[in-house]
TIGU-736035 format. One record per residue (C-alpha): residue in three letters; x, y, z. Coordinates in steps of 0.5 Angstrom, whole numbers, padded with zeros to 4 digits, always signed. Example, Ala and Ser with C-alpha at 12.3 -4.5 7.8 and 13.67 -1.06 7.14 Angstrom:
2
ALA+0025-0009+0016;SER+0027-0002+0014;
//
This chain:
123
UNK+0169+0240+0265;UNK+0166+0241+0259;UNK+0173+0243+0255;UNK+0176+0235+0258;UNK+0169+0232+0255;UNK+0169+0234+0249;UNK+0177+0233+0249;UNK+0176+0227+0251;UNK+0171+0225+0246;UNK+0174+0228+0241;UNK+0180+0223+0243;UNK+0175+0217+0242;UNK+0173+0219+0237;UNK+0180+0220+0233;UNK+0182+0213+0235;UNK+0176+0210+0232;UNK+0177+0213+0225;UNK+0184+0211+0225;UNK+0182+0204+0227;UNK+0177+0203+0222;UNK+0181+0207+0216;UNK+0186+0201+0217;UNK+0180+0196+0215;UNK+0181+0198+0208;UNK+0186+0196+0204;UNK+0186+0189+0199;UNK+0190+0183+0201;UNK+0194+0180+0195;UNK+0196+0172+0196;UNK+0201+0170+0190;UNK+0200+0162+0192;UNK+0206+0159+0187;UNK+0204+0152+0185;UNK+0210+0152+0180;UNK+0216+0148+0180;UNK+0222+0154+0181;UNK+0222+0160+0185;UNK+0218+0166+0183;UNK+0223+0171+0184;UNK+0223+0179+0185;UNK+0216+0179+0186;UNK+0212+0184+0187;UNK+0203+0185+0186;UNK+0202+0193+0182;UNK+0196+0197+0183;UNK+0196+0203+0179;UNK+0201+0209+0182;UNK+0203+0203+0187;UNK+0209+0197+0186;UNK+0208+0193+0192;UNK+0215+0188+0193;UNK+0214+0182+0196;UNK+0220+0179+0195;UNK+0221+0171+0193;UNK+0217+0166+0193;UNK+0219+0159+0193;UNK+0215+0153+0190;UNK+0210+0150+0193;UNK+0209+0156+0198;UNK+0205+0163+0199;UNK+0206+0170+0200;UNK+0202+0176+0201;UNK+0201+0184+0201;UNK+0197+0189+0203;UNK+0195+0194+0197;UNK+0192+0201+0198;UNK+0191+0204+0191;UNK+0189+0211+0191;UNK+0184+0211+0185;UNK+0181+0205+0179;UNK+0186+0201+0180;UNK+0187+0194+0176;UNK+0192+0189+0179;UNK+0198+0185+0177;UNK+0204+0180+0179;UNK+0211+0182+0177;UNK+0216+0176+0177;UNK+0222+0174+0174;UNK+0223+0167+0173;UNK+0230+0162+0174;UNK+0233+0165+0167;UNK+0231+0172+0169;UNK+0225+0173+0164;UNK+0220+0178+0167;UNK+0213+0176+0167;UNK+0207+0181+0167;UNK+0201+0177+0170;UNK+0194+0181+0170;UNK+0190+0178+0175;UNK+0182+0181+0172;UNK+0179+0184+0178;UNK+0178+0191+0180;UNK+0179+0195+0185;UNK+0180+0202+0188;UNK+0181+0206+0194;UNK+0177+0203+0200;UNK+0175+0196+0198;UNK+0178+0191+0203;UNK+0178+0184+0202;UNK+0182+0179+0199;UNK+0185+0177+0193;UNK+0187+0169+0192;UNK+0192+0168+0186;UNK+0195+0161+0183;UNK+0200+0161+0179;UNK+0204+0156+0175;UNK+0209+0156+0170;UNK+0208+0163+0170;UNK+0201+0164+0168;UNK+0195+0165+0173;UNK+0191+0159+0174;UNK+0186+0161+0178;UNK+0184+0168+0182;UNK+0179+0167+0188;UNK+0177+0174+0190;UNK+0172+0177+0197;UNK+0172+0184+0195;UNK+0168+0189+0198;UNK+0168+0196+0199;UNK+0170+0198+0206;UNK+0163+0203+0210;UNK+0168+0208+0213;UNK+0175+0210+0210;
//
């Protein structure tokens, strides 16, 4: 009986750490407030590249990130004539923060960043 309670617990206990480490992890919003499509784009943390795809005019798209250590953050995109734009979003981040990352971009360049950024209690 004790071996089911602490198997049983165990369990428990099992499902609510793998619960909570999913809380971690930052939410990357490109809103493309541009003309043209932002194409091949893709949000980069160090050691990890993120593809997200096209984003049309005028819409949004969003990823989860997980950087493993210290880690900055930036858009990689190319535009309608196949230029690759690199955009550095200034914040910081690094394993165990979680929030969001809200970032506006306009004929390629970052217009505004709104970010809720907060380091997760349990990872």
């Amino acid at each position: 009986m004790i071996l089911k309670t602490c198997l049983l617990a165990g369990g428990v206990l099992a499902i609510l750490l793998i619960g909570l480490s999913s809380l971690s992890g930052v939410k990357v919003e490109i809103v493309n407030l541009g003309a043209v499509t932002m194409q091949n784009v893709s949000v980069d943390v160090t050691g990890a590249s993120y593809p997200i795809g096209d984003i049309p005019a005028g819409t949004s798209k969003s990823v989860k990130v997980e950087p493993r250590s210290e880690s900055s953050v930036s858009i990689k995109h190319s535009d309608s004539t196949g230029k690759q734009h690199n955009l550095f979003i200034d914040t910081y981040i690094e394993g165990g923060y979680s929030g969001k990352i809200t970032a506006q971009v306009k004929n390629g360049k970052i217009t505004n960043v709104k970010q809720n950024i907060k380091l997760t209690p349990i990872d």
